[in-house]
N, C-alpha and C positions, 0 to 999 in steps of 0.2 A: 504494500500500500504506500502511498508516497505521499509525503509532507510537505503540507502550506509553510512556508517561511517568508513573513514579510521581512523585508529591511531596507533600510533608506538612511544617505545620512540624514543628521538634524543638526542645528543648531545647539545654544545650551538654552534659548529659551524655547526649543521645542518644535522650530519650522524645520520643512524640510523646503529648498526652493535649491534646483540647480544649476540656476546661474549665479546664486550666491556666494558659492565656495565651491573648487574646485579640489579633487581629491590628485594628492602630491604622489608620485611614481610607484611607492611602495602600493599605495591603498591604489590607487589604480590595476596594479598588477596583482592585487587579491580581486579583484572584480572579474579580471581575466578571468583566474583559477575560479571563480565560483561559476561563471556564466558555461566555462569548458565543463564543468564537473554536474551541472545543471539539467535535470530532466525535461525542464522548459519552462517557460517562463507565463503567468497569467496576467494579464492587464484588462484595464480599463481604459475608453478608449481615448482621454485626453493623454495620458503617459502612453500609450500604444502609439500614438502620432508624434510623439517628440521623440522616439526610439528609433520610429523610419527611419531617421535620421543615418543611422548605420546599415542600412540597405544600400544605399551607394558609396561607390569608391569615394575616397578622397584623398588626391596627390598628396598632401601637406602632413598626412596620419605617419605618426613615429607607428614602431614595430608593434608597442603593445595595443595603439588604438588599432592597426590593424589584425591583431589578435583576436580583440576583443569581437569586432567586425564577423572575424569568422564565425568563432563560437555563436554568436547571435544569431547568426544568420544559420546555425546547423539545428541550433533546437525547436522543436516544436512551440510554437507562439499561441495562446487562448485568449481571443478578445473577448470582454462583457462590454457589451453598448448595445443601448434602445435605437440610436441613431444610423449607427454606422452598418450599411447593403452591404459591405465586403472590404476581405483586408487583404493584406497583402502575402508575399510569399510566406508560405510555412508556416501559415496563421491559419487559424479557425474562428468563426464568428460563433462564440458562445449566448444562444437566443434559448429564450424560454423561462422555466423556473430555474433560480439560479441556484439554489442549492441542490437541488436533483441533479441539473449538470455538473457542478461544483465535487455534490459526494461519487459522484458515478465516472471521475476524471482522477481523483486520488482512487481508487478501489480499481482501477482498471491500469495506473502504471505505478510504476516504482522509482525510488529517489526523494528529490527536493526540486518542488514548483517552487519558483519565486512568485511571490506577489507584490504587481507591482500598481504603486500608489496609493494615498490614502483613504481615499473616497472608496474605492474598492475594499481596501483592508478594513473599512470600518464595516461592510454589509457582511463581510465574511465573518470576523471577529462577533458581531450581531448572530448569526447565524454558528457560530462554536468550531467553526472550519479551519480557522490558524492555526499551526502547532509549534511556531516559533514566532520570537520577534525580536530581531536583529538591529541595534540600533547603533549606527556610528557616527558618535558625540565627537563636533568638531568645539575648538573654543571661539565661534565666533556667537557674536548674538544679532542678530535679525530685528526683531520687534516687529517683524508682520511677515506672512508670508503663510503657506500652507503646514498647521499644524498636523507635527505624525502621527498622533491618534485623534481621526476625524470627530470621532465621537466619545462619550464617557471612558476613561482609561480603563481596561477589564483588566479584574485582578491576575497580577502576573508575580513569579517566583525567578530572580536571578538564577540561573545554571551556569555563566560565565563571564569572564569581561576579559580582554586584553588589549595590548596596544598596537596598532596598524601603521607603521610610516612611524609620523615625525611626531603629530599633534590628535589626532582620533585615537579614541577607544571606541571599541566594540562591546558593548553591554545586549547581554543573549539571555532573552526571558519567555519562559513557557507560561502559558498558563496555568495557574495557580487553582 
């Protein structure tokens, strides 16, 4: 059966926005290692559209952004959107009730989905479907921007934290 794991950086007041702060080579190149190690990835569709992004080449990408490129582009992609007729390569338009697609998408592969975004993380988390939550704390502070738990915080139990690069930790919480 395969596990939901959100993660996003955040801020330290708690936004996630990624043109905020960019992650420095080390935390970059854990992203590689998680998106290569990755059974695929679940989105919603406004973080599903800023992802395109790595569907096309781009001249100027050092080795790890073109790493990263690959791996994206090899694992299976799940859109949830009301809006969106069709996506793109190696993407699935996840329509209907969303938890029935949701549990019948972990029951049917193995690994770690990412889930990606919060508006997403917060229907799933509503519905008891997350089994991780991956947070990497940069030290900047925001004061506005999209908070990582869209909705009420559900109670969660530390299982890890360590340090990535120069300046994030990683703090790893199950629900509790």
């Amino acid at each position: 059966m395969a596990r939901l794991v959100f993660g996003m950086n955040q801020s330290l007041d708690g936004y996630v926005d990624h043109l905020a702060f960019v992650p420095d080579a080390t935390l970059f190149r854990h992203f590689v290692a998680e998106a290569e190690g990755q059974a695929g990835s679940l989105y919603g569709r406004t973080v599903y559209e800023l992802m395109r992004y790595w569907d096309d080449e781009h001249p100027e990408w050092n080795a790890d952004e073109r790493a990263f490129a690959v791996a994206w582009r090899k694992q299976p992609k799940w859109v949830v959107s009301r809006s969106a007729k069709s996506v793109g390569p190696n993407a699935t338009l996840v329509e209907g009730d969303l938890e029935t697609a949701i549990r019948a998408l972990k029951a049917e592969r193995q690994g770690e989905i990412e889930v990606a975004g919060p508006a997403l993380a917060r229907s799933l988390t509503e519905l008891g479907l997350i089994d991780e939550y991956r947070i990497y704390l940069h030290p900047v502070v925001l004061r506005h921007g999209t908070p990582y738990f869209a909705g009420p915080r559900p109670p969660l139990r530390l299982v890890s934290h360590d340090r990535i690069g120069a300046d994030v930790i990683r703090l790893t919480y199950v629900p509790a």
